[in-house]
C-alpha positions in Angstrom: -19.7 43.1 20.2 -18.8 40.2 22.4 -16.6 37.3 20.8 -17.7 33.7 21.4 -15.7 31.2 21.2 -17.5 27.4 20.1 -16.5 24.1 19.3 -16.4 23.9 16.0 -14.4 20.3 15.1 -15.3 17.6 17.9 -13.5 14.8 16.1 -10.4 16.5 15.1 -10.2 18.6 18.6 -10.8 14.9 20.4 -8.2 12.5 18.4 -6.3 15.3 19.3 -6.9 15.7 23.0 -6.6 11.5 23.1 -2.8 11.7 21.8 -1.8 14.8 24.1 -3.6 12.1 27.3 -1.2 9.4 25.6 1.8 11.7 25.3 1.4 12.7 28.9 0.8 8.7 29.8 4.3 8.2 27.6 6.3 11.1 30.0 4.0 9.6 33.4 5.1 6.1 32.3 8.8 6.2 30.7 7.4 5.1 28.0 5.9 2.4 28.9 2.6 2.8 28.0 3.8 3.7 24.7 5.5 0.3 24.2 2.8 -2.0 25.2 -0.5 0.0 23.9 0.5 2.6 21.3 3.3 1.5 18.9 2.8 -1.4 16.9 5.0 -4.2 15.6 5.3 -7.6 14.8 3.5 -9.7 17.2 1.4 -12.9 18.2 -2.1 -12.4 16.5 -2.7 -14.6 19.7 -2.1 -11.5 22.1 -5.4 -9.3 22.3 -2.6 -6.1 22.7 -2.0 -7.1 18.8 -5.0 -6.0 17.8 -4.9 -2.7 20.1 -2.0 -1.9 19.1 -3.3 -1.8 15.4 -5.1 0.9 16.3 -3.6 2.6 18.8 -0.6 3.1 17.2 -1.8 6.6 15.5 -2.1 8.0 19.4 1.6 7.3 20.5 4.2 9.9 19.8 8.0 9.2 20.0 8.2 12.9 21.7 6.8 16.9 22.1 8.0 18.1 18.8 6.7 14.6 16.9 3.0 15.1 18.9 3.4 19.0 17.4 4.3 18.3 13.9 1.6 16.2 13.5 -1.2 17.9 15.4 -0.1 21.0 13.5 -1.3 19.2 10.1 -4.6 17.4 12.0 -5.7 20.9 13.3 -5.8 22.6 10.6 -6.5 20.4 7.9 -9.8 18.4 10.3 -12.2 21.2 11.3 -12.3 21.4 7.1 -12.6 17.6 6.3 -14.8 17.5 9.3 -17.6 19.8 8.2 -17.4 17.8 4.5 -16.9 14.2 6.2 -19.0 14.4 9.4 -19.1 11.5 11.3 -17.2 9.6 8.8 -14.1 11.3 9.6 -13.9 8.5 12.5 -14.2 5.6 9.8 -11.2 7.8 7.7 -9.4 7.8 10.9 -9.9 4.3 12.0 -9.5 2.0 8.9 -6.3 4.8 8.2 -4.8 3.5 11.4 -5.9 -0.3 10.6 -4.1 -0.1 7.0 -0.8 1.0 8.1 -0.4 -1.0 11.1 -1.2 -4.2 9.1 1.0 -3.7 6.4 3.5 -2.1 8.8 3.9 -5.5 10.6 3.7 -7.4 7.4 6.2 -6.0 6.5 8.5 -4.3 8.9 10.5 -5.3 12.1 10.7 -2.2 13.8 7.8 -0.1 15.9 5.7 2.0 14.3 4.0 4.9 16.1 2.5 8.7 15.5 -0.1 10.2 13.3 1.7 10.8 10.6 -0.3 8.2 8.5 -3.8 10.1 9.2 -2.0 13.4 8.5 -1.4 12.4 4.8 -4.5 10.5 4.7 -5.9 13.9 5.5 -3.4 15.6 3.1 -4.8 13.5 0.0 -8.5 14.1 1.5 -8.1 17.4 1.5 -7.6 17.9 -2.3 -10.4 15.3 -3.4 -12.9 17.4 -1.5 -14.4 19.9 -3.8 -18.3 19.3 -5.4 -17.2 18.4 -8.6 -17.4 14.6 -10.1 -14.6 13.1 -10.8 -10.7 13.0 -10.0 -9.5 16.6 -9.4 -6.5 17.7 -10.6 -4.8 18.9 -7.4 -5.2 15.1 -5.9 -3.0 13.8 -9.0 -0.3 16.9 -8.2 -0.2 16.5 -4.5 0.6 12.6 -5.0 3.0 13.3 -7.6 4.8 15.8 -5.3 4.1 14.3 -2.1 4.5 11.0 -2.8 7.9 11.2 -5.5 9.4 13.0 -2.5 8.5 10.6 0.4 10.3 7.5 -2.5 12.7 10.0 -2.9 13.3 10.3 1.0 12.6 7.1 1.1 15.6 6.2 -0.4 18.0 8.7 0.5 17.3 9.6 4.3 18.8 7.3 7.0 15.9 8.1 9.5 13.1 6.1 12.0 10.5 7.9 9.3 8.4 5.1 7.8 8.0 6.4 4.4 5.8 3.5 3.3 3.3 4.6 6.3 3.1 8.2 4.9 2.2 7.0 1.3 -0.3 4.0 2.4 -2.0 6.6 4.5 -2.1 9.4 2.0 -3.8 6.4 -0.5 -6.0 5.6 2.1 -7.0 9.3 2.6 -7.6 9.8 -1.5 -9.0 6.4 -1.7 -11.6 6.6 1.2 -12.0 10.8 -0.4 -13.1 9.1 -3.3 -15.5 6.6 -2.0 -16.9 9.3 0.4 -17.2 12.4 -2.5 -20.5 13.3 -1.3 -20.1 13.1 2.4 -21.7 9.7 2.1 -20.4 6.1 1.0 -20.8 5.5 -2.7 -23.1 2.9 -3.4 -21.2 0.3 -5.9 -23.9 -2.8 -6.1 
């Protein structure tokens, strides 16, 4: 019996593959690349880069073991939101990325950069997905422990970690969880 290997998460496995091209781009360029395309932080909504950077951010990675820790949680936790989300699994991605660079710069001084706010958008995504209706219980225990310990950390750790990103983008991942139960948006009007 011969063992065949397949794709079997082409959204995960590429926003993957894009911030491993970006981490090598970071190395190739001192970090250059990094700075100007894939960290964001207060700027003129007058520079296009602005609005790049909005985006981008969620593909730039400070180093090797911040790429791993994150890709770690993306890997194993996409292939499974994939198969529920499809497609839509861009639009998690995407407006993920959107939400915490905005209020990032709203509200910050400092760069932000890294995946970490998809990885808890995914977290919270990952237990609202089930085929019941409703709010399941593991979404309300995973916030309460996930997100009393990233306020907890938040306020005890003297680190670069943005805290706020972690718990906007695990919101974001429940919210948009919510919204997409089905696979497909909800229809509210």
């Amino acid at each position: 019996m011969k063992t065949k290997v397949y794709l079997n998460a082409p959204i995960t496995l590429g926003f993957a593959a894009l911030c491993a091209a970006v981490l090598g781009l970071h190395y190739l360029t001192n970090g250059a690349s990094t700075s100007l395309l894939f960290c964001t932080y207060r700027s003129s909504w007058a520079d296009p880069l602005t609005y790049v950077r909005l985006f981008g951010h969620v593909l730039g990675h400070a180093g090797l073991s911040h790429f791993v820790s994150n890709m770690t949680y993306i890997l194993l936790l996409g292939p499974i939101l994939e198969e529920k989300y499809g497609k839509n699994l861009i639009t998690i991605i995407l407006v993920t990325a959107l939400v915490t660079g905005l209020l990032h710069n709203f509200i910050s001084t400092t760069a932000l950069l890294g995946a970490s706010g998809v990885c808890f958008a995914f977290i919270l995504l990952a237990s609202v997905t089930g085929k019941q209706k409703g709010i399941p219980v593991t979404l309300i225990v995973v916030a309460l422990f996930w997100i009393g310990n990233e306020i907890y950390t938040g306020f005890t750790a003297n680190d670069s970690i943005s805290q706020i990103t972690h718990i906007v983008g695990g919101l974001s991942g429940a919210g948009m969880g919510l919204l997409f139960k089905d696979g497909e948006p909800k229809r509210y009007l």
